[in-house]
N, C-alpha and C positions, 0 to 999 in steps of 0.2 A: 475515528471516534471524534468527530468534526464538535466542537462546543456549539457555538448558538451563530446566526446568522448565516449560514452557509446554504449554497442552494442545493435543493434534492435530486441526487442524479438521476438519469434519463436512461430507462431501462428498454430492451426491446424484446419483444415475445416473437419465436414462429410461429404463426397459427393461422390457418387457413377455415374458410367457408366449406363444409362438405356437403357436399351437391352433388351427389353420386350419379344420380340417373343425368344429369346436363351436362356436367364437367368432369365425367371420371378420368378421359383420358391426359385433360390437362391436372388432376386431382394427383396422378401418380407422378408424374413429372413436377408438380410443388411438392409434394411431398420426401419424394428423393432428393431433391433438392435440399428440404430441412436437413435429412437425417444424413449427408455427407458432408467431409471435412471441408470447412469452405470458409473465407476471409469476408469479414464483413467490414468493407470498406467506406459504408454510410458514416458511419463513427469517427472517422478523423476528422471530421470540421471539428467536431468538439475541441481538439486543440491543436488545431490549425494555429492559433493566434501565438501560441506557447514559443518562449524565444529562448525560452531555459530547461533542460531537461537533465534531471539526475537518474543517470541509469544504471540499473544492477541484473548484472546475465549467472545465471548458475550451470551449472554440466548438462543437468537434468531434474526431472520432477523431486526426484529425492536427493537429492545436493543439499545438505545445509549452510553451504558457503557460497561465494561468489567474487565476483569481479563491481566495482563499481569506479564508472564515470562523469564526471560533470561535461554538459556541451551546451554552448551556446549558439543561436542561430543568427550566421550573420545575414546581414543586407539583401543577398542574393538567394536565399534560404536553404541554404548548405549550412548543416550541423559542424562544429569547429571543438575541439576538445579540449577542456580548460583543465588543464594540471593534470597530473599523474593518475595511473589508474592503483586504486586503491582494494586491500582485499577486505570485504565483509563477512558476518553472519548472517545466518538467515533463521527460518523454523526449523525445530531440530528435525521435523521430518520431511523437507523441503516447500516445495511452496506449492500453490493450487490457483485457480480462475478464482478474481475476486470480484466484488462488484464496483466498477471503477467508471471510467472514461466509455471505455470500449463496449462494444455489441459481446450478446453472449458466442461463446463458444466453441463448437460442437463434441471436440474429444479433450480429452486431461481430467486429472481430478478437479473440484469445486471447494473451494474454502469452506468451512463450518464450525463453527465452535467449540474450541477446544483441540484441533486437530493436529496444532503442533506445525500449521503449515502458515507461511507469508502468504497474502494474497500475491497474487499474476495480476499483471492488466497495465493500464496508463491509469493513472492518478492524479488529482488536482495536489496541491501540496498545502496544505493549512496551516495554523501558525504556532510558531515556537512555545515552545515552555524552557520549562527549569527553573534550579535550586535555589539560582540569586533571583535580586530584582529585578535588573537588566541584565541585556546580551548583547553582544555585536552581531545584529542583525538588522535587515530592512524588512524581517517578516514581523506582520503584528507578535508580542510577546507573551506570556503571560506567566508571570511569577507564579510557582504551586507554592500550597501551603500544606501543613498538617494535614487539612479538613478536606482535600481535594482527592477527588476519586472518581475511574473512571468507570463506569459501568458494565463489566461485562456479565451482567447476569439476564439472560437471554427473555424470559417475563416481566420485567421489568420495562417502564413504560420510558426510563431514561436508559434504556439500553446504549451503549456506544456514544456514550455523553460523556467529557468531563463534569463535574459538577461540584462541589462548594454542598458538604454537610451542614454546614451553617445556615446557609439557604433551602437546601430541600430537606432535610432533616434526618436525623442519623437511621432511622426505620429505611430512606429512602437507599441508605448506599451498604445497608445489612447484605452482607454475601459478595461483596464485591470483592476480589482481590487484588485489585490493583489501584492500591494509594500512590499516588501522585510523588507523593516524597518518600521514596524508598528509603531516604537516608534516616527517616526519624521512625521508620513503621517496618524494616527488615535488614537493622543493624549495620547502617551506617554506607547501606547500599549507593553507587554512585551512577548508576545507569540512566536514570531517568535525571543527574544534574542537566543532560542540554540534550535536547531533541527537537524534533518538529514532527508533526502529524499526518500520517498521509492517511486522506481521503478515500482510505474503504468502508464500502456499505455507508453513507452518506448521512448522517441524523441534521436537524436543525428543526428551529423552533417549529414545523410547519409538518415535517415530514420524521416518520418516528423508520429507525435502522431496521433492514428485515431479521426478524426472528431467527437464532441460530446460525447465521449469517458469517459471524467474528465481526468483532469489537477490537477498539484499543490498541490499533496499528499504528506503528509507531517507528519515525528512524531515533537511535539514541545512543549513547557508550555502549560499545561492548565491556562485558564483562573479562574476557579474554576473547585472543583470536580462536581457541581450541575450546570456547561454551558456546552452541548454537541457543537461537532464544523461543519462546513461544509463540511465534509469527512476524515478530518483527525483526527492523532490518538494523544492524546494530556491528559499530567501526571503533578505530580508536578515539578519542577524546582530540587530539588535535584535527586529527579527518572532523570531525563532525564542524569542529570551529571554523573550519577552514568553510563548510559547506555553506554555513549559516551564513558567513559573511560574505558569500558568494550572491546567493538568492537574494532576488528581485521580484516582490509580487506586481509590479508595474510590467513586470516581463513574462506573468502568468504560466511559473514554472511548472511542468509536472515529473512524476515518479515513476520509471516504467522497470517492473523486472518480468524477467523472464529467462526460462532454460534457452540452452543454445537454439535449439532443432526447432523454439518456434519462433526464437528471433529472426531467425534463418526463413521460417514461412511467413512471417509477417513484417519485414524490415521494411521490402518496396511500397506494400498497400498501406503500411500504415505511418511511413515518410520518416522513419525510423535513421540512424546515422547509418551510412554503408561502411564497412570493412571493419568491423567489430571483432577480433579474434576469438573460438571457443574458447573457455575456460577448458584447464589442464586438469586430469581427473587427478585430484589426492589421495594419498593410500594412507595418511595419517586420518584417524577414525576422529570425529570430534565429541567431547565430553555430552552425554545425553542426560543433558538438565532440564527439568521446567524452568527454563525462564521467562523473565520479559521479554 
């Protein structure tokens, strides 16, 4: 739910000419083509340049937890692992294809509104917020207030926006449920004190979030290790500190999660870190709350 100035992501469609009576025989071969499981490999220039990458692997589609790593890319552009591997939350009903970095898909579920799922994919990383004024970060900041709220109300022409009630006006952020400052608007909540924003479904002054899509993705506190959250991706309060004052937007970091099975199919094409270990399946059930 990218604020203002950010560029609109770059989506790609299958879709072919049909020209049955001149090209049928090539018609069925594009065509089978679209409709099998297949890597699309055009998509990693987009962040080819990225020399920071926060990664979060879950078991599977419906995992609400996970594994998270920080890596940096050195010199020779081998991914290097910086600090300890950290465990997260996810969506309480695991995660889904979101619209990110990456070319579309072919098989898994798709994120939508409200579905309780993290987006999937590579992600640009957007900038910080939180409770205070400042933060120990190099990513832009922005202090929330009372009046700040994100939009996830899917009609809405600020859909997937932070926004400032003061400026677009309280009509504008009617139905929203997610105020910015948990701690002043759902009892003293502290989730939302330090996060930063990943880059699904892409809004900015130019280009408006697709419809039902999910909004309001977000890494930030968990509330506990055993509360999964409403799609976002959510650690302890020192993991998050430690993150922020890691990131380098001059190093144009992104966000990548993903279940094991399609890290596993997409590590080599999509220049992924090699020897990532699966997450271990847990027989402890996590608490099924709406959260953030």
């Amino acid at each position: 739910m990218p604020v203002e100035n950010r560029h609109p992501t770059i989506r790609h469609r299958c879709t072919h000419m049909l020209w049955p009576l001149l090209l049928g025989p090539l018609l069925l071969v594009a065509l089978a083509g679209c409709a099998h499981h297949r890597v699309d490999d055009t998509s990693v220039a987009r962040w080819q340049s990225s020399r920071q990458l926060v990664l979060v692997t879950t078991t599977d589609w419906d995992s609400d937890h996970g594994s998270l790593r920080r890596y940096s890319r050195t010199r020779g552009g081998a991914w290097r692992q910086d600090g300890d591997t950290q465990t997260v939350v996810i969506g309480r009903s695991g995660a889904a294809w979101g619209i990110g970095l990456q070319g579309p898909q072919q098989e898994g579920p798709v994120k939508v509104e409200g579905d309780g799922r993290s987006p999937a994919g590579v992600f640009a990383i957007g900038e910080a917020f939180g409770y205070g004024d400042t933060a120990r970060t190099a990513l832009p900041y922005a202090p929330m207030t009372a009046t700040d709220y994100c939009i996830d109300v899917s009609g809405s022409p600020l859909y997937n926006r932070i926004v400032d009630a003061r400026t677009v006006g309280e009509d504008a952020v009617a139905g929203s449920t997610e105020p910015m400052r948990r701690d002043l608007h759902a009892d003293g909540d502290q989730r939302y004190k330090l996060g930063f924003v990943i880059d699904h479904n892409l809004a900015d002054a130019d280009t408006q979030a697709t419809p039902a899509a999910g909004s309001c993705i977000f890494a930030h506190i968990w509330k506990s290790p055993t509360t999964p959250t409403a799609g976002c991706t959510a650690m302890p309060e020192a993991v998050m500190e430690q993150t922020l004052a890691w990131l380098d937007p001059a190093k144009h970091p992104i966000f990548v999660l993903l279940p094991d099975a399609e890290y596993a199919r997409l590590q080599a094409t999509w220049q992924l870190p090699a020897d990532v270990p699966p997450n271990m399946p847990s027989s402890t059930p996590l608490v099924d709350e709406a959260n953030p």
